[in-house]
Backbone as CSV, one residue per row, in Angstrom:
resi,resn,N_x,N_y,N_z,CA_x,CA_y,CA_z,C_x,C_y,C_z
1,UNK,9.666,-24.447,18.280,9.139,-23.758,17.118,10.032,-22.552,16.823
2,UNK,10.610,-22.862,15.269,11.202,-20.983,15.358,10.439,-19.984,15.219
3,UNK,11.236,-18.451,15.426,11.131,-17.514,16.173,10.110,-17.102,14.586
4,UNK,9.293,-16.166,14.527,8.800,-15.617,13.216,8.641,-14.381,13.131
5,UNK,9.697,-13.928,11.942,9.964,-12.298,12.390,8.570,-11.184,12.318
6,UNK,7.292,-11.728,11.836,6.417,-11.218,12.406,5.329,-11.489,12.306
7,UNK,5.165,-11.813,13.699,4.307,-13.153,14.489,2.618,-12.945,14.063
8,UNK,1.792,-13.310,13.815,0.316,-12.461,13.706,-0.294,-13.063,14.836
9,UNK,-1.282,-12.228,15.365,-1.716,-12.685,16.619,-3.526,-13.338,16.101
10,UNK,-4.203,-14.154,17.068,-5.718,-14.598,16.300,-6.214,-13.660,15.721
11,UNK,-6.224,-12.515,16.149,-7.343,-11.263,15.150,-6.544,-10.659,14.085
12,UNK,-5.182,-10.936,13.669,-4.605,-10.301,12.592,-4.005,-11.469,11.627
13,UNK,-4.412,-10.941,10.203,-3.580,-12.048,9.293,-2.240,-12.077,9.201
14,UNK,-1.822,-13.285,8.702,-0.308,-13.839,8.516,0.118,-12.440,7.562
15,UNK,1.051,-11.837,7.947,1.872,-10.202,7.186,1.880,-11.129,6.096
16,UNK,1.546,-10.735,4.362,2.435,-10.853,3.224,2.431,-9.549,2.112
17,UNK,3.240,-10.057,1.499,3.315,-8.167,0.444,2.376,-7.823,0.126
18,UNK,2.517,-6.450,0.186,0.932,-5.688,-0.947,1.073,-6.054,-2.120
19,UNK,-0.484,-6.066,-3.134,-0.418,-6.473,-4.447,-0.424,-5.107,-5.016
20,UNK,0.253,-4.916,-5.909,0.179,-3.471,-6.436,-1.067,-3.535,-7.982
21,UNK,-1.594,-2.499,-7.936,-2.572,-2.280,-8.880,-2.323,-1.088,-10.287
22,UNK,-2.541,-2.016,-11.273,-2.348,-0.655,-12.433,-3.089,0.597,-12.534
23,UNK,-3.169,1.295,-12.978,-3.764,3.032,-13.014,-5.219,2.561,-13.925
24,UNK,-6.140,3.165,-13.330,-7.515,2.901,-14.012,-7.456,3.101,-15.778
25,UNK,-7.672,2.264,-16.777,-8.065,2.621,-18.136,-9.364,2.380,-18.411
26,UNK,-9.657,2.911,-19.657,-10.862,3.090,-19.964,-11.092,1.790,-20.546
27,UNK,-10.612,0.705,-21.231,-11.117,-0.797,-21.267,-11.239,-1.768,-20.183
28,UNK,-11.574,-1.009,-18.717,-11.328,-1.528,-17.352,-13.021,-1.153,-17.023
29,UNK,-13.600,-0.352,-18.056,-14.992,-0.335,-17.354,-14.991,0.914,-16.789
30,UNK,-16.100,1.357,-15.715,-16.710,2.352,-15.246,-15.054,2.734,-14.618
31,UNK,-14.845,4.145,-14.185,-13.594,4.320,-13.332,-14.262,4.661,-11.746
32,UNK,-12.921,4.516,-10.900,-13.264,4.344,-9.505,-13.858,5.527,-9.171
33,UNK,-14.389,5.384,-8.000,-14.506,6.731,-7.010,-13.535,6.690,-6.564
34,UNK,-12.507,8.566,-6.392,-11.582,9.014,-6.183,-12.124,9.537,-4.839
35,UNK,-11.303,9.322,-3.587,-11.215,10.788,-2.242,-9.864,10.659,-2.667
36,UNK,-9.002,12.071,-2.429,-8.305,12.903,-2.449,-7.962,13.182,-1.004
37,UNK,-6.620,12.918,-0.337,-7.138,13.306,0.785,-5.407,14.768,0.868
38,UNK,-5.999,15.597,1.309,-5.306,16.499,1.824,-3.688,16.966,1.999
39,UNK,-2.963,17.789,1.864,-1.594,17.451,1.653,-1.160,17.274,3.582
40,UNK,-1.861,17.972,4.045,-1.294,17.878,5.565,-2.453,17.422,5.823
41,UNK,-2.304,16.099,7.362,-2.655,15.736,8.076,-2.997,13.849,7.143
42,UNK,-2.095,13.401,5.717,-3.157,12.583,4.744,-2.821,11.096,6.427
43,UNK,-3.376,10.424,5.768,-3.179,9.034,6.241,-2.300,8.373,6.556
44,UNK,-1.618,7.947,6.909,-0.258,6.869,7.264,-0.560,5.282,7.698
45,UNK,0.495,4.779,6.909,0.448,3.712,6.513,1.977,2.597,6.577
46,UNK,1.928,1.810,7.063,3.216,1.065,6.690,2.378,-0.179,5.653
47,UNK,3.121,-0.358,4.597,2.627,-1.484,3.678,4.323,-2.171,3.620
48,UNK,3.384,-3.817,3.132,4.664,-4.703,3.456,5.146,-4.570,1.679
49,UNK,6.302,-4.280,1.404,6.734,-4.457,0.190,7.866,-5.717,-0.083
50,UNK,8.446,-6.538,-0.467,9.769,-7.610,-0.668,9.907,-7.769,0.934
51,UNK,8.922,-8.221,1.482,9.383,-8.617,2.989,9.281,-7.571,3.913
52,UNK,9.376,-6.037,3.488,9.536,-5.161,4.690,8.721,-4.700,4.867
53,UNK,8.483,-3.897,5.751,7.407,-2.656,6.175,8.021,-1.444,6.150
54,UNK,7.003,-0.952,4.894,7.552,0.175,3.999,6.748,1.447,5.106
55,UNK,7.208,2.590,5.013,6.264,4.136,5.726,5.639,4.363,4.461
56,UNK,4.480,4.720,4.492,3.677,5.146,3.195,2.743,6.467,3.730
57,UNK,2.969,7.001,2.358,1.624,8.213,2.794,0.791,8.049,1.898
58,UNK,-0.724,8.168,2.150,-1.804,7.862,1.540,-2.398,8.820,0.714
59,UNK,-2.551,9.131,-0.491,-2.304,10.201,-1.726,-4.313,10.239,-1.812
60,UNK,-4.549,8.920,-1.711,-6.325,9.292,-2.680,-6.437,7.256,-2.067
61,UNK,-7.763,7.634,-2.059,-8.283,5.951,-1.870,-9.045,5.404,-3.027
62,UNK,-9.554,4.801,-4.195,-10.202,4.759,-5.069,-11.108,3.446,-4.859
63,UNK,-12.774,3.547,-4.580,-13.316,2.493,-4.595,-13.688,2.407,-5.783
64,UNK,-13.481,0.994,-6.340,-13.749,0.192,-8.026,-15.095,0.173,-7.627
65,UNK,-15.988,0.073,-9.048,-17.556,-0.306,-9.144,-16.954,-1.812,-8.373
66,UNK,-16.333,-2.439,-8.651,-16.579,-3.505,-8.046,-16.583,-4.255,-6.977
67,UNK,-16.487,-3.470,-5.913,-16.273,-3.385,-4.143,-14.656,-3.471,-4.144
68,UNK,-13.916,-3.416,-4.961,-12.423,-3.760,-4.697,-11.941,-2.220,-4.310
69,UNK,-11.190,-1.864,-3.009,-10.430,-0.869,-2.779,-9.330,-0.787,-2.920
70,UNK,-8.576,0.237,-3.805,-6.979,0.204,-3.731,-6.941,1.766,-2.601
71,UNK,-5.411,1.747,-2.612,-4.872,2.889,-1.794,-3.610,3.386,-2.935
72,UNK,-3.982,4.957,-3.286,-2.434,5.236,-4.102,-1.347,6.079,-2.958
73,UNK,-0.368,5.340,-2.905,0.203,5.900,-1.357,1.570,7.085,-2.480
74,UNK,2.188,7.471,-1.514,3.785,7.740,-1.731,4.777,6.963,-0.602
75,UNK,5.587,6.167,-1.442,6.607,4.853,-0.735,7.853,4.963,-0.859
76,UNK,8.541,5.252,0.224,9.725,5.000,-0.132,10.636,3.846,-0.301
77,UNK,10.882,3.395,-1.647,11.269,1.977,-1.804,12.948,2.364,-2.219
78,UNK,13.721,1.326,-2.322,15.332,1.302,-3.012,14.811,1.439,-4.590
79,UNK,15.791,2.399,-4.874,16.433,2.462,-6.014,17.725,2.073,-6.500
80,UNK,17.336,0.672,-7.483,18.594,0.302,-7.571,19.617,1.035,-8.361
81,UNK,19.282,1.611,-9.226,20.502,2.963,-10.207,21.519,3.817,-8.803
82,UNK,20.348,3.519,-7.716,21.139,4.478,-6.796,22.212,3.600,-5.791
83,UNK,22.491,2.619,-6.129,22.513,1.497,-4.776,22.246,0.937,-3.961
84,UNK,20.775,1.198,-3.742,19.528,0.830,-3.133,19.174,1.736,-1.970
85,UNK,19.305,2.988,-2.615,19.195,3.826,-1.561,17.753,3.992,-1.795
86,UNK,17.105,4.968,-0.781,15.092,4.954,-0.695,14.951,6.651,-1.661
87,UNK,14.069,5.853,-2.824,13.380,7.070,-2.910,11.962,7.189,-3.419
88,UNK,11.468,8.347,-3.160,9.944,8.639,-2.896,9.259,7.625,-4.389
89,UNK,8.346,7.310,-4.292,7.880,6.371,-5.746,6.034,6.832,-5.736
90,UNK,5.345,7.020,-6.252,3.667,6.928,-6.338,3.733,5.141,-6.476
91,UNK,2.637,4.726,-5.918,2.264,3.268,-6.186,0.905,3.287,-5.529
92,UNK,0.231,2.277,-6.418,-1.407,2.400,-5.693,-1.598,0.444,-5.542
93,UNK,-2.024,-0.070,-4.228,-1.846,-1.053,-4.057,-3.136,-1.783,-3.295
94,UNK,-3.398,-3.118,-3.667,-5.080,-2.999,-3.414,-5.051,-2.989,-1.865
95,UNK,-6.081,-2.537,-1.373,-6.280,-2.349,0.111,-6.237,-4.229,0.661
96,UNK,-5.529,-3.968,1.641,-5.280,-5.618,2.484,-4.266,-5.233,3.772
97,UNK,-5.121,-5.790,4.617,-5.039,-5.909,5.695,-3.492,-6.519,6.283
98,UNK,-3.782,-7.643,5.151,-2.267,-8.546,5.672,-1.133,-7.866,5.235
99,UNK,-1.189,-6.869,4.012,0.040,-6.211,3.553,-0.104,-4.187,4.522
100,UNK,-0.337,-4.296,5.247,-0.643,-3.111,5.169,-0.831,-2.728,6.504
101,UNK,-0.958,-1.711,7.412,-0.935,-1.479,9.163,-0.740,-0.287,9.271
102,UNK,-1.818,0.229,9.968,-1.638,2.175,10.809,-0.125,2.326,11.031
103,UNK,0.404,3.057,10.604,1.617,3.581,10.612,1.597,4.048,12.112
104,UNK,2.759,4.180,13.254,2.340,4.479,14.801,2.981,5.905,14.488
C-alpha cells in the first residue's frame, strides 16, 4: 500500500481543504452570532488550504441561525504578484474537522 502523506487514524477524518465562506449579507437572513476573541492569547489553528497545512490565527467564530459554524482566521497563504511568497490574508472558513487541527 502507498505511503499517504497524511495518514488519518479511526477517530480522525481523511485531511481535505477548508471550504471558505462569504462575509454575512443581509439577503442571507438573520446574521451570525459573533465571539470576538482577543488580540493576545486568540486561538490557533492549522487549516488545510491547496493540500497544505496552513498556521492560522482565529480572529472571531460566527455561529449561523442555522447550526453552521464558520471560523474568520488570519492565514498566511502565497501571493502570487509576489512569487508565491506568504502573506497575512483575513479568510473565514466553515468549521471542519477534516480541514482544520489545534495548531501544537
Amino acid at each position: 500500500m502507498p505511503d499517504s502523506p497524511d495518514p488519518a487514524t479511526p477517530d480522525e477524518p481523511t485531511p481535505h481543504d477548508a471550504v471558505e465562506v462569504p462575509p454575512w449579507r443581509a439577503d442571507m437572513g438573520r446574521p451570525p452570532r459573533v465571539t470576538v476573541y482577543p488580540a493576545r492569547g486568540v486561538p490557533r489553528l492549522q487549516v488545510r488550504v491547496d493540500g497544505e497545512w496552513r498556521d492560522a490565527e482565529v480572529m472571531a467564530r460566527h455561529d449561523w441561525p442555522s447550526g453552521m459554524i464558520t471560523v474568520q482566521t488570519t492565514i498566511r497563504l502565497p501571493v502570487a504578484d509576489l512569487g508565491g511568497q506568504l502573506g497575512a490574508h483575513c479568510r473565514t472558513y466553515l468549521w471542519d474537522p477534516g480541514a482544520m487541527r489545534v495548531a501544537e
